[in-house]
C-alpha positions in Angstrom: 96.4 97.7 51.6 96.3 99.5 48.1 94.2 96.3 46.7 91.8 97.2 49.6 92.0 100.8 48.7 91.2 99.7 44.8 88.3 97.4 45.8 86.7 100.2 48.2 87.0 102.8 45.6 85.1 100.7 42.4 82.5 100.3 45.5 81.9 103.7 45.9 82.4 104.6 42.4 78.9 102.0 41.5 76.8 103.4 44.3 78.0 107.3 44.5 79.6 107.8 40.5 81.9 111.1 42.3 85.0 112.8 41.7 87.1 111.8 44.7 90.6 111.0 45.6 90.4 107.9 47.8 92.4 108.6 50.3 93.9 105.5 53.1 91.0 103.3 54.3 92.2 104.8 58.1 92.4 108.7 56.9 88.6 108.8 57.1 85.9 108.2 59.3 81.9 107.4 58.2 79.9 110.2 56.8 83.2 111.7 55.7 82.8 115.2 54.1 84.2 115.9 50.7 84.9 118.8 48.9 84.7 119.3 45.2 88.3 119.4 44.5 88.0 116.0 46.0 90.9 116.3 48.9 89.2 115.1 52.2 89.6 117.2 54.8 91.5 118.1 56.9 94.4 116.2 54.6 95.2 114.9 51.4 97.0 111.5 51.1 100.1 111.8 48.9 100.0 108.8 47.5 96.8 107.9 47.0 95.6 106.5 43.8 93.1 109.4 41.5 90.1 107.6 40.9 87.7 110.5 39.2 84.3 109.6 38.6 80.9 111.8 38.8 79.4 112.2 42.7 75.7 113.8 43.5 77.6 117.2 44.1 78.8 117.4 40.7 75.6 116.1 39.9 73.2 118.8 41.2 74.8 121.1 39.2 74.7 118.9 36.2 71.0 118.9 36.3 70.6 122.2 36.7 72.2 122.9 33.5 70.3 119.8 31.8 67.0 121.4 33.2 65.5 123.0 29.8 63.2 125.3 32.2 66.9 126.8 33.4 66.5 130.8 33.2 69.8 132.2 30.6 71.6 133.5 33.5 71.8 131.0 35.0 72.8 129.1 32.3 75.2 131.8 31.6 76.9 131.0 35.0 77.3 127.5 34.5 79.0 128.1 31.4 81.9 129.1 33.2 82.1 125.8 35.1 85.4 124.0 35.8 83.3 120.8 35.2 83.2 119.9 31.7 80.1 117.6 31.8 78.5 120.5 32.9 79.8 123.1 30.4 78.8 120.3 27.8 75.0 119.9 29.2 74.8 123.7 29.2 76.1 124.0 25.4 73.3 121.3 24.7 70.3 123.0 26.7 67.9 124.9 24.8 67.7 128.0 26.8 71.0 128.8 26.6 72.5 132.3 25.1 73.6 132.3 21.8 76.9 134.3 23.2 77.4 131.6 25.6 77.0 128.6 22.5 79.4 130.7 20.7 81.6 130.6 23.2 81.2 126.6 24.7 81.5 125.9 20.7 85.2 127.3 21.0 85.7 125.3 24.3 89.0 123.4 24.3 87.0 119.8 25.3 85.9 118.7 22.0 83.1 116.8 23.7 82.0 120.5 24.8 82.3 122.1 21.3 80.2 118.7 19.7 77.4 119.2 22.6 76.5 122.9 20.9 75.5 121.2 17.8 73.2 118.9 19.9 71.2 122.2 20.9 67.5 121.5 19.1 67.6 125.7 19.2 70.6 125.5 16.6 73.4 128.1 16.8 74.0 131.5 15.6 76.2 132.1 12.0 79.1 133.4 14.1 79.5 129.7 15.5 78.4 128.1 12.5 80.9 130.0 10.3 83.6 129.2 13.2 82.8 125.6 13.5 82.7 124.8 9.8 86.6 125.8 10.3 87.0 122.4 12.5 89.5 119.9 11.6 87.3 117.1 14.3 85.5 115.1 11.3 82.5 114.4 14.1 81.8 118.1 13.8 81.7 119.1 10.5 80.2 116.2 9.7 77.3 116.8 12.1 77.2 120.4 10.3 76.9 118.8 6.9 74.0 116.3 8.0 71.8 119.5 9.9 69.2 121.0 7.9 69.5 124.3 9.7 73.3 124.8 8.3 73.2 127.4 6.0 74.3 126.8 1.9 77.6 128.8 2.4 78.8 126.6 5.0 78.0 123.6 3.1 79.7 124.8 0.0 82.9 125.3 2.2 82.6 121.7 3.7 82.3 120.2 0.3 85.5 121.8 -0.6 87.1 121.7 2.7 90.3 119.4 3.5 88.3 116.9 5.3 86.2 114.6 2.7 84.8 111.5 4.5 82.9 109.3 3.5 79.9 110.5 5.9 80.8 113.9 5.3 80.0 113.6 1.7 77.1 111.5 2.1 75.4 113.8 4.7 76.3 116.6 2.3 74.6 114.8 -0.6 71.3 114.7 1.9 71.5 117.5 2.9 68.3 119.5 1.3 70.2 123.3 1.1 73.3 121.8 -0.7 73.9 124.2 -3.5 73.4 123.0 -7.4 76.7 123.1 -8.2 78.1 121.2 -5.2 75.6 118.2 -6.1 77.2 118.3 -9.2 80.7 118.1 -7.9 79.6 115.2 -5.9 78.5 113.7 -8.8 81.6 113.8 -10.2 84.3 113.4 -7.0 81.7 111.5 -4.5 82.5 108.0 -3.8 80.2 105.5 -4.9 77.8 105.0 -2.1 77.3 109.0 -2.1 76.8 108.7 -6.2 74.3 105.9 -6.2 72.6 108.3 -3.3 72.4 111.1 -5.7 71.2 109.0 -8.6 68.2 107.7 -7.0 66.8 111.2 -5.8 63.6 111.9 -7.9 64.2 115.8 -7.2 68.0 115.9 -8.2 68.9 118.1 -11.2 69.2 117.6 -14.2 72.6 118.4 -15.0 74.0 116.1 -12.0 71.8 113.3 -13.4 73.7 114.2 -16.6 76.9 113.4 -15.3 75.8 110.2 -13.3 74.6 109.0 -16.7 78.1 108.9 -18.1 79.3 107.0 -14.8 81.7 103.7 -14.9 79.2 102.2 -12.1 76.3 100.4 -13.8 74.5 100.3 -10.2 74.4 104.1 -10.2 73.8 104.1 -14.3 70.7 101.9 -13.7 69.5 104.2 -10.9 69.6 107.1 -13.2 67.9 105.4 -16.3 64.6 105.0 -13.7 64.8 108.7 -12.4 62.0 110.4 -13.9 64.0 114.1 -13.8 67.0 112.7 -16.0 67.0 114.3 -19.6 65.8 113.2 -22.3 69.4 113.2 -24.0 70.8 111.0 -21.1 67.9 108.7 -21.7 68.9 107.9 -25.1 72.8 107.7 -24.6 71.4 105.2 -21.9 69.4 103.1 -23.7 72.0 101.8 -25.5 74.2 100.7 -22.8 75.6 97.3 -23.0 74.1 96.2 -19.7 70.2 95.4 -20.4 69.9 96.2 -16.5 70.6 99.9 -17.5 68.1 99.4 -20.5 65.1 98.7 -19.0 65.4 101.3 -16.7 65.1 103.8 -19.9 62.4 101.2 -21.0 60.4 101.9 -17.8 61.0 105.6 -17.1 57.8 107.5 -18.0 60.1 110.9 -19.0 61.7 108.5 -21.8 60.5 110.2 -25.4 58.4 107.7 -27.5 61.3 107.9 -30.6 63.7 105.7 -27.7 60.9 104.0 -26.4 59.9 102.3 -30.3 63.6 101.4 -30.5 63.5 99.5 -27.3 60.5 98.1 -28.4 62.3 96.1 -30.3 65.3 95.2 -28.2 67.0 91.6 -28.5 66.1 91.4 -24.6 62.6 91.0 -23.5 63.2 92.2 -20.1 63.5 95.6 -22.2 60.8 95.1 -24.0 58.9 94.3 -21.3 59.4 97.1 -19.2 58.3 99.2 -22.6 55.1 97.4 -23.0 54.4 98.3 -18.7 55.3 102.2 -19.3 52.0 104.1 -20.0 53.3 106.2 -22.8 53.3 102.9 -25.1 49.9 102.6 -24.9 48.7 106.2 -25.0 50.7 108.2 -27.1 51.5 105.8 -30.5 49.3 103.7 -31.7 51.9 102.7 -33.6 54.2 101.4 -30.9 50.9 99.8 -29.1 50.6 97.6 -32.3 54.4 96.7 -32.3 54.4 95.1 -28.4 51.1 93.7 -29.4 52.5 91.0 -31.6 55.7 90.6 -29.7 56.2 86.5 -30.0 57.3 86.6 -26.3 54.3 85.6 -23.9 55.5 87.9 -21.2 55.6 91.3 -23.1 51.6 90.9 -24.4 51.0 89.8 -20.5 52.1 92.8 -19.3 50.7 94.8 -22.2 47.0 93.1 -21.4 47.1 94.5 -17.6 46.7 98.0 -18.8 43.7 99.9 -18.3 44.4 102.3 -20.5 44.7 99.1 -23.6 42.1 100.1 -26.7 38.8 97.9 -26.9 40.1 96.2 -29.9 43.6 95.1 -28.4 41.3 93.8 -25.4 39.2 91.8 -27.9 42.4 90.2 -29.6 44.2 89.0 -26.3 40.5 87.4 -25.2 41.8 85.0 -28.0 45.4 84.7 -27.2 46.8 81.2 -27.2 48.4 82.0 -23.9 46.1 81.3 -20.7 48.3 84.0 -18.8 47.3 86.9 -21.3 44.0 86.2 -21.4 43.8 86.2 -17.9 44.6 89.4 -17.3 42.4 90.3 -19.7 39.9 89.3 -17.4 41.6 90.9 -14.3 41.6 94.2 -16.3 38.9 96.5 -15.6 38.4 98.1 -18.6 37.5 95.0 -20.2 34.0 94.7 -20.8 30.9 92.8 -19.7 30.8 90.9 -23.6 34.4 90.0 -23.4 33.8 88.7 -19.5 31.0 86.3 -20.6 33.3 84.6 -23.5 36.5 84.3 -21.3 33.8 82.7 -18.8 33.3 80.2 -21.4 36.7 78.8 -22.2 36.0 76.3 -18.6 39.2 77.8 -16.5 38.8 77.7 -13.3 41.9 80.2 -12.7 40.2 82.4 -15.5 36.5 81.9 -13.7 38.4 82.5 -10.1 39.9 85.9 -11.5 36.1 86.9 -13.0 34.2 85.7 -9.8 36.8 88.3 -8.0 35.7 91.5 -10.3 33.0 93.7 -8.4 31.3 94.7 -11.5 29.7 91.9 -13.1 26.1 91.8 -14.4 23.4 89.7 -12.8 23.6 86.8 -14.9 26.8 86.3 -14.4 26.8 86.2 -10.7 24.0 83.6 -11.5 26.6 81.6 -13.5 29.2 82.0 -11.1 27.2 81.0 -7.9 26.3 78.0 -9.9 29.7 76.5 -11.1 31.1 73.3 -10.4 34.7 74.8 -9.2 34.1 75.5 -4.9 37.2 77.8 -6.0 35.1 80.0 -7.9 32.1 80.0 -5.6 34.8 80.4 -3.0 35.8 83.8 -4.9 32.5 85.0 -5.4 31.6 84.4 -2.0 34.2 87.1 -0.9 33.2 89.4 -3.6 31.7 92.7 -2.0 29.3 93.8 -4.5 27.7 90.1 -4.5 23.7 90.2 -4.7 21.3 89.2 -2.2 20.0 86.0 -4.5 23.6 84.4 -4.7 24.4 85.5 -1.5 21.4 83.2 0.3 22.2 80.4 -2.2 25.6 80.1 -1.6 25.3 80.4 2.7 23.8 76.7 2.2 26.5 75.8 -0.1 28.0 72.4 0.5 31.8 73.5 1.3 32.7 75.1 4.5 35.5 77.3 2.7 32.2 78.7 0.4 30.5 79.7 3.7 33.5 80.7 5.4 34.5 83.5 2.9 31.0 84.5 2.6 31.2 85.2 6.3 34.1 87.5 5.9 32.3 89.5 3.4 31.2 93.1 3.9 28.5 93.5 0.9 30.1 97.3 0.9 29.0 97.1 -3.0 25.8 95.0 -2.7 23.6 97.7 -1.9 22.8 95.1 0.8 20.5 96.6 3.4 20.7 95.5 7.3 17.6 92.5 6.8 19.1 90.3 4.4 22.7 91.0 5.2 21.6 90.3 9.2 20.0 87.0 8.3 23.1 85.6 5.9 25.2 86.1 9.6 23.0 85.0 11.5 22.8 81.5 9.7 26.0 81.4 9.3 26.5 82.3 12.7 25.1 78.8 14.1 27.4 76.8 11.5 28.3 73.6 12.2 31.8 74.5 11.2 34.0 76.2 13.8 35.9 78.0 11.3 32.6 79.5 9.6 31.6 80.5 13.0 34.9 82.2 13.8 34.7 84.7 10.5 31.4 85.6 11.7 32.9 86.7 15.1 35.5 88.3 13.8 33.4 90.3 10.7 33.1 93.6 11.9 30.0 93.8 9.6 28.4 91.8 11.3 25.0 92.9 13.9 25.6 93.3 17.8 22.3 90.7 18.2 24.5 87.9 16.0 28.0 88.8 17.9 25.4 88.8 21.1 24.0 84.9 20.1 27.9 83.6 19.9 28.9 84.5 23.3 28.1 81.5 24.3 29.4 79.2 21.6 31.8 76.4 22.7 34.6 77.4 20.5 37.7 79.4 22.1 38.7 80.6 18.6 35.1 82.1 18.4 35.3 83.5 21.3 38.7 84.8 21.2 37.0 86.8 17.8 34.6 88.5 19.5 37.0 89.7 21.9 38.9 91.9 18.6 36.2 92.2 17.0 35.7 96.2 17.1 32.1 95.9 16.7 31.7 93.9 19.9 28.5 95.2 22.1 29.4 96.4 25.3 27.2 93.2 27.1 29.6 91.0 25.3 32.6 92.4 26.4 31.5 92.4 30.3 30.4 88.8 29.7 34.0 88.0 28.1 35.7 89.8 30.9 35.0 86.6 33.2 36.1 83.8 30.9 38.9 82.5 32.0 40.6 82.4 28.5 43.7 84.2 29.5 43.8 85.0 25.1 40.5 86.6 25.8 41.4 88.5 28.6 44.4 89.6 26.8 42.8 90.6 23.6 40.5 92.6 25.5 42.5 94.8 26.7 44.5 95.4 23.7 41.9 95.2 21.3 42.0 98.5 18.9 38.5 100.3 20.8 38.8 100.9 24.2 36.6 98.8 26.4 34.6 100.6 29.2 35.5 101.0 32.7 32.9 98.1 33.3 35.1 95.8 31.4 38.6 96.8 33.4 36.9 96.8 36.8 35.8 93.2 35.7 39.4 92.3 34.3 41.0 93.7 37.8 39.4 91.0 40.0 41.2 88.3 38.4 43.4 86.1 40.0 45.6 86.0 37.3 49.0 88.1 38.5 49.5 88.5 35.1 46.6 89.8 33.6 46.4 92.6 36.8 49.7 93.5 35.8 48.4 94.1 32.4 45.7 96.1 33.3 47.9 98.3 36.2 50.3 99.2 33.6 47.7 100.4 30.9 46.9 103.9 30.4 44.1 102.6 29.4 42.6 101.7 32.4 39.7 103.5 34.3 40.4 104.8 38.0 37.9 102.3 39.7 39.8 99.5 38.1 43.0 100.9 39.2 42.0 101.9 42.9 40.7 98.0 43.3 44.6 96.6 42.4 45.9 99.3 44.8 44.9 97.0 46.9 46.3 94.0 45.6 48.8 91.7 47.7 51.4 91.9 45.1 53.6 94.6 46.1 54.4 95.0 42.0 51.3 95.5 40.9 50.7 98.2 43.4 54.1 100.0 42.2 52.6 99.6 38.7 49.4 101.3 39.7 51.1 103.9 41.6 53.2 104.6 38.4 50.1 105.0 36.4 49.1 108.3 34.9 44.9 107.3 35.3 45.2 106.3 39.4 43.5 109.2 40.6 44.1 111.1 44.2 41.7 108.2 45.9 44.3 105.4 45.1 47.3 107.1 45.4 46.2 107.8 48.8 45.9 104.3 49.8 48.7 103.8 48.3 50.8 106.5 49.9 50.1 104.7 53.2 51.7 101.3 51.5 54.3 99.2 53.4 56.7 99.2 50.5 58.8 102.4 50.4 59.1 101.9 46.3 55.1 101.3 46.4 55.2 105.4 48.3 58.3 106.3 45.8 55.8 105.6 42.9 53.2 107.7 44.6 55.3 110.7 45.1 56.5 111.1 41.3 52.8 110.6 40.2 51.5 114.1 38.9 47.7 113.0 40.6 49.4 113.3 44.1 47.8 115.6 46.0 50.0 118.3 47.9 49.0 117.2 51.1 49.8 113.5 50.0 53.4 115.4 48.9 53.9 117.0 51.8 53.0 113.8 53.8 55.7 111.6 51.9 58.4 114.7 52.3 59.1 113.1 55.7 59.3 109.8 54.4 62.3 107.5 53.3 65.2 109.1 51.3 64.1 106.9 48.3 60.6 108.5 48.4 61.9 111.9 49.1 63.9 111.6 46.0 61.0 110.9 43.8 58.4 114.1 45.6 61.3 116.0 45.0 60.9 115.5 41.2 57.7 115.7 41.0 56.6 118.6 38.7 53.7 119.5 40.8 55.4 119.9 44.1 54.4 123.8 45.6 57.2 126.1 45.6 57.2 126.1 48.8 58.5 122.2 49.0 60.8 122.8 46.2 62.8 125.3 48.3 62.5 123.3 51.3 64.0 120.1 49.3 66.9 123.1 47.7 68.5 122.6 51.1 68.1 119.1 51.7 71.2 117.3 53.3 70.8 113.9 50.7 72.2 115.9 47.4 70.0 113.1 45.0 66.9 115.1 46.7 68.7 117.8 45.6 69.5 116.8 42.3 66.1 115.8 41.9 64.8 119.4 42.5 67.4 120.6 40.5 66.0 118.5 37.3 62.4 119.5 38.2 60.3 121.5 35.3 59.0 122.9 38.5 61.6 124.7 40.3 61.6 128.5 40.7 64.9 130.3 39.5 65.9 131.4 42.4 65.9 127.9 43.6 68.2 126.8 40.7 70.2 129.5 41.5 71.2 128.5 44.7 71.7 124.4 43.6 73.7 126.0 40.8 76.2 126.6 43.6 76.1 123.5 45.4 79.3 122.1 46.0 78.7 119.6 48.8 78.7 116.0 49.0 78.2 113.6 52.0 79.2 110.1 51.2 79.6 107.0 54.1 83.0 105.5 53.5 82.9 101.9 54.8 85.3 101.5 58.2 88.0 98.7 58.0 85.9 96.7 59.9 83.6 95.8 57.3 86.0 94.3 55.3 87.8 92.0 57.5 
């Protein structure tokens, strides 16, 4: 029989999880009682095999001491427990006595000493000072990585015997770390911890001095960018042999101008690049601005010509640089001015033309010029362009290519000026485009006028409809009116769309006979109660779980639905905090499933929390025993509990 006796006990260990010896399949009888110590009584079979595992008993008690609304005495009790699951939940609940945490930290399970640094109320010094003397890595490496632990201990760890590579790292994160450990770990840290340090905008600048002069060019290249190293670090890197390292120095805005001109002139133009992108070069030496100015490499006067900060007269010369990439971001530059726009307008580039149509402030005649030009890729730009003026803005929603009228109808006119009339009748034309994708930016503009959203619920395109359903600006007529199409996209959209609909629209979206989509809308917490009370009635028995699971089903539908064939459907009812107490009190009597879940409910009187205290099923018990809810003297007595009843199956059942 002992492969019978293994096979019974993995089937009781998956339904029941409890600390048992299993003794012969004969020694007991159904409904067997067993004591904590796990020796059925009256006798205990010799040679039984131990199988230990967790049971409700043990259980009770466990979620007493998990319950973070657990009075300290109680706590304090428990922390004497033989159990040391329990003991460990105790060390980790946030109500517990410092005394007690002090104690549990010096508990001889390790997995009992590691659950005090889980408390989110922290420990005392005491048991900080005394843990920080662990040889477990887990723990002092916990310490290291906790805010809370004070700089002492953290200068002890970083000296300590123990020097993992998580300890270290978790040290180097740590924000309390003392200066002077930082920069010991910038000297004895391994690399991972070093390249850590180096890329800290807030680290010192003495341990960036010491990372500067390290043999790893991935931390040397983190500390040429780092805008607190010193300006003598700076210049002993900016002439490192990797250019990697260099342009770092090149970029950094605390590098002084004398390094900066010499990297100005650096055989690499990565460097020099990176020099001509750093602000200083353009606003503290002239002379410097003039260097990268006539730098024969394209890519350096590129990225010079992007700055805002670039004189008028530099401006001027790159509007007549041989390279088409300059001078466009000449015209992409903001500072450049209106004169310099019309010339660069008249070199016929369409890319150069694209990048000016793009640029809000532009002077009347040159929207004119723009709105007129051959290139639908510059119209196409200008169409988009939010400061565009009510002239182009009706020539163009006639223009001849649909990607013209389609950008126009995903403009807001935020820096027209544009007032409701004219903006109202460019979407409204384009609104009754003959192309479907025209149509479908209009729907989807949130710009656009409730009337014109209004006129497309009827348009034969599911893309333009599916718009309107996200489109936030969506009147409330449109969104009933959608709640019927049977689009199951729509449908969907509407209920995740980013404003909520109103209760008109879920009450609408709850009579579909899509199984689906009613699971959608019992699940939201979004839903209102009239919606939810109609799918209480639903002939799914998992949508009616869903809505009796749902925080908005009010005391109407839950109960109709405490009255529900399906114990889960009741279950759901009992752990919703809408139930009334006479609903509770009604389900008390029910299955032991539902009983379970009133018994957890954090609403449940006193009264019925007491009554449940005593129950003969301990999950009711453990249920009570994890409740917010439950009175202290009511913990006090499940902290004691010590029973459980468990139905051992006869040998009948198995042959």
């Amino acid at each position: 029989m002992p492969n019978l006796r293994i096979t019974n006990a993995q089937f009781l260990k998956s339904l029941l999880a409890v600390t048992l010896v299993l003794s012969p399949l004969g020694a007991c009888a159904a409904d067997t009682k067993i004591a904590m110590n796990g020796v059925p009584e009256p006798a205990r079979d010799a040679i039984a095999p131990t199988i230990e595992f967790y049971g409700p008993a043990m259980l009770v008690r466990l979620s007493v001491a998990q319950n973070t609304h657990c009075p300290a005495a109680i706590l304090s009790k428990l922390a004497n427990d033989p159990a040391d699951e329990i003991r460990g939940a105790v060390a980790a609940n946030s109500n517990t006595p410092d005394a007690d945490k002090d104690r549990l930290a010096r508990d001889t399970n390790d997995i009992v000493s590691e659950a005090v640094l889980l408390n989110p109320s922290w420990i005392g010094q005491p048991t900080l000072t005394y843990l920080s003397n662990s040889r477990q890595p887990k723990i002092i490496e916990t310490l290291a990585a906790n805010p809370k632990t004070t700089p002492d201990v953290l200068s002890k760890l970083a000296q300590g015997p123990i020097q993992t590579e998580y300890l270290l790292l978790s040290l180097a994160r740590n924000p309390h770390l003392p200066a002077e450990q930082i920069v010991r770990l910038s000297r004895v840290g391994d690399r991972l911890v070093r390249t850590f340090l180096a890329r800290q905008s807030t680290l010192a600048p003495a341990a960036l001095a010491v990372l500067a002069q390290d043999g790893d060019l991935g931390v040397r290249s983190f500390v040429a960018q780092n805008p607190n190293t010193p300006a003598a670090s700076l210049e002993l890197l900016s002439k490192d042999n990797n250019e990697v390292v260099r342009e770092g120095v090149g970029s950094n805005p605390s590098t002084p101008i004398s390094v900066l001109k010499k990297l100005a002139a650096d055989p690499s133009w990565e460097v020099r690049l990176e020099v001509a992108q750093n602000a200083k070069s353009v606003n503290q030496d002239n002379a410097l601005l003039d260097q990268l100015a006539a730098d024969k490499q394209m890519r350096v006067r590129w990225a010079l010509a992007n700055n805002k900060a670039l004189p008028a007269k530099l401006i001027e010369s790159f509007a007549n640089d041989s390279n088409q990439r300059v001078r466009e971001a000449i015209a992409r530059n903001s500072s450049t001015t209106a004169d310099v726009i019309a010339k660069l307008n008249k070199t016929n580039s369409i890319a150069i033309s694209q990048i000016i149509a793009g640029r809000q402030t532009l002077s009347p005649e040159m929207f004119a010029l723009l709105a007129g030009n051959d290139s639908a890729l510059v119209r196409h730009t200008l169409a988009q362009n939010p400061g565009l003026p009510e002239i182009e803005a009706k020539k163009l929603v006639s223009d001849n290519s649909p990607m013209v009228r389609l950008a126009l109808a995903t403009n807001t006119f935020k820096g027209s000026g544009a007032n409701a009339s004219w903006r109202a009748d460019i979407f409204k034309k384009l609104s009754t485009d003959e192309n479907e994708d025209v149509r479908q930016a209009v729907a989807t503009n949130p710009l656009v006028d409730a009337a014109v959203l209004a006129a497309l619920v009827n348009d034969h395109s599911a893309m333009v409809i599916r718009a309107l359903a996200s489109n936030p600006s969506s009147p409330e007529n449109v969104l009933i009116a959608l709640a019927s199409n049977p689009d199951s996209v729509v449908l969907q959209r509407l209920l995740t769309r980013g404003q909520r609909p109103s209760d008109a629209v879920f009450d609408q979206l709850a009579q579909s006979k899509d199984p689906a989509l009613k699971m959608a809308v019992a699940s939201t917490n979004r839903a209102g109660a009239s919606a939810l009370k109609t799918l209480a009635g639903d002939k799914d028995p998992n949508i009616r779980v869903t809505v009796a699971n749902n925080p908005n089903a009010n005391a109407s539908a839950l109960e109709i639905l405490g009255g529900d064939s399906s114990a889960y459907v009741r279950a759901a009812v009992g752990a919703n905090k809408n139930a009334s107490p006479a609903l509770l009190k009604k389900l008390s009597s029910d299955d032991d499933l539902v009983r379970v879940a009133v018994a957890g409910n954090p609403n449940l009187p006193a009264d019925m929390l007491e009554q449940f205290s005593k129950d003969k099923n301990p999950d009711v018990r453990r249920a009570v025993a994890a409740n917010p809810a439950a009175p202290a003297a009511v913990l006090t007595a499940l902290s004691d509990d010590n029973e459980v009843w468990i139905a051992v199956p006869s040998r009948r059942q198995f042959n």
